[in-house]
N, C-alpha and C positions, 0 to 999 in steps of 0.2 A: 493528466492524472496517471501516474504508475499502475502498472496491472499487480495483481494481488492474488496469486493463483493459493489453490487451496491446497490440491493433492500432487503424487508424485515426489520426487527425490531433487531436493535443488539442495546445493551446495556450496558456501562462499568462502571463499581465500581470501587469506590478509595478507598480504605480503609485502616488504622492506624494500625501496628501492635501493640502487649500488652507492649513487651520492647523493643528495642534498642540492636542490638546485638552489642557485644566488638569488639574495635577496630583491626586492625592488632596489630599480636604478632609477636616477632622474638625471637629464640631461643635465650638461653643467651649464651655468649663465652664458648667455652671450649666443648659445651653439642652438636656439628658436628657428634662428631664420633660416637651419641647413634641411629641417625639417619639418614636415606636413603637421598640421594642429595637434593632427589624433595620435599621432607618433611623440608627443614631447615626454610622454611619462609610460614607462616599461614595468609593471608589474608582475614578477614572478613570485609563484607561492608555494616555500617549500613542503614537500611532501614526505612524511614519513613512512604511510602506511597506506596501503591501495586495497581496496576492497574487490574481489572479481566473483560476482556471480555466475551459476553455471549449472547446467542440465548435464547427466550422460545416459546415453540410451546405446543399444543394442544396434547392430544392422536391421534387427527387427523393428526399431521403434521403442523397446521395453524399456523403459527403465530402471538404470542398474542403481543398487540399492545400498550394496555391502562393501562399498569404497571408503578407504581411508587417507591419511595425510599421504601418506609413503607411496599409494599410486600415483600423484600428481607430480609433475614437475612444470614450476617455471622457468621459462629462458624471455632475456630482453639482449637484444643486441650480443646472441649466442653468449652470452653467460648466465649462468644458475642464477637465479633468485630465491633468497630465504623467505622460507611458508611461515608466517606467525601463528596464523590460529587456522583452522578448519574446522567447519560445523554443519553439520548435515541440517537443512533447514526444517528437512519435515521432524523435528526433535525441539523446535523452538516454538515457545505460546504459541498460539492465535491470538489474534483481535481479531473480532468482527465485527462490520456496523453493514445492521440488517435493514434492507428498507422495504417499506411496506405501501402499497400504493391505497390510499383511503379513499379515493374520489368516486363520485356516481358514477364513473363510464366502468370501474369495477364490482360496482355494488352485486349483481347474479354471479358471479365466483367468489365474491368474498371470504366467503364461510372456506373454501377450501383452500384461497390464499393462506390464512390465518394458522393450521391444521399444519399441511404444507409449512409455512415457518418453524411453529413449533418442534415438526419433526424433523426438521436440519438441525436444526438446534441439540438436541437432546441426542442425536445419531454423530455429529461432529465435534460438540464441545466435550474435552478433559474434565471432568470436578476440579476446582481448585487449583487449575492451571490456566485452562483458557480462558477469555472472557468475550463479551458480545454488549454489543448494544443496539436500541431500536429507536429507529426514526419511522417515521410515519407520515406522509405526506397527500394531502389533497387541496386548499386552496393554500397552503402553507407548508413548511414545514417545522414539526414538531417532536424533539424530544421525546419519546413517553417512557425509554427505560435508558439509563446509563448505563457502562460499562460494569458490568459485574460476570461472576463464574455460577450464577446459580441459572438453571437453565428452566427453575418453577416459575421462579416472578419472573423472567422473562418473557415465559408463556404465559400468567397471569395477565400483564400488558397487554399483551397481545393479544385477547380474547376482549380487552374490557376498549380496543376499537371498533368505531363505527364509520361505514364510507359516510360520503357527501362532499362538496365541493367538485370545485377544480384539479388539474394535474400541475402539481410545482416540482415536475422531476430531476431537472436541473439542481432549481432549490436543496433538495433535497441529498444531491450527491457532494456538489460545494461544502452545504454545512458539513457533513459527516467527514469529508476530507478532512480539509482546514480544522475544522474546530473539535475535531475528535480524536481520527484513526493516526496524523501525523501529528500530534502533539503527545502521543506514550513516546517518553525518552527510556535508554536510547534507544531509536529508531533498529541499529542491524540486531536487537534483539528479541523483534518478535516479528511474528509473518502477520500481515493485514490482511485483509480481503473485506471486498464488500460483495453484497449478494443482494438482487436489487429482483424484486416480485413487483410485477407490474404490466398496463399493456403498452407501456412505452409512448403512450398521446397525451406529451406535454403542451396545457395553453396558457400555467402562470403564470411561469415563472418568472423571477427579475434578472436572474441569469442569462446569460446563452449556456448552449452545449457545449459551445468550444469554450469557454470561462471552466465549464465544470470538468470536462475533460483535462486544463491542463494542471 
């Protein structure tokens, strides 16, 4: 699973390779036996446009903020490369998909799990720009707000959970993946994160970790 940071300065170049590589080639008949199985068929896929993500920080660590096209340069094989786009990421949506651990081993922190959500919520989301959505997991995992920008009914949701069960945390991170966070097109136009409140003592799931991780 990609990581989905929240804060700081990231910033992604698009940039034009020099040529176009050749298409798929297939060996010609006859020419089988001069090569190994997994060699009969050469697929190349040409590239127009390269996407490079990227951090810049200080000697200190800081993160520098007020960089534009004109400070970067690309080189491949000591020639310039044309910059297509540049876009400071901390300037694009959010999505979020928020999960919330509902099961009995949280049930005494509950109340301030909930509290806690809301106030990320309401402290990081744009009106009318970002959006969020809540999952909620204890013998399952469940749905209980979709993707929207209002950050009230989200915390309405949120308040009208109660613990009990199991931990399906796994469960829990899969759904939100796949069936949520990567399915807003297109994808390099908004920043994801997921933010996961919980004690982390999964016994549901039908997942593994490594399933939900990748």
């Amino acid at each position: 699973m990609p990581r989905l940071p929240l804060l700081g300065l990231l910033a992604a170049l698009t940039i034009a390779p020099q040529q176009p590589a050749p298409r798929a080639e297939r060996t010609k008949p006859g020419s089988e036996a001069l090569q190994p199985d997994d060699e009969k068929t050469r697929i190349i896929v040409d590239v127009t446009r390269v996407n490079i993500l990227l951090t810049v920080t200080d000697r200190k660590g800081r993160f520098i903020t007020n960089l534009t096209r004109d400070d970067f340069e690309v080189v491949e094989d000591k020639r310039p490369q044309k910059i297509l786009e540049f876009t400071a990421e901390s300037e694009l949506p959010l999505r979020i998909a928020l999960l919330l651990d509902t099961s009995n081993s949280i049930r005494p922190r509950f109340r301030f799990i909930q509290e806690a959500a809301i106030e990320f919520l309401n402290s990081v989301m744009r009106p009318r720009y970002d959006k969020a959505l809540v999952v909620s997991f204890d013998t399952t995992a469940e749905l209980v707000a979709d993707l929207m920008d209002d950050p009230e009914k989200l915390a309405a949701a949120i308040r009208e959970l109660r613990p009990g069960g199991g931990t399906s945390l796994y469960d829990a991170i899969y759904f939100a993946c796949r069936d949520k966070l990567m399915q807003e097109q297109p994808r390099h136009k908004f920043r994801r994160a997921m933010v996961i409140l919980s004690d982390g003592e999964d016994n549901q799931s039908r997942v593994s970790r490594d399933q939900a991780l990748e």
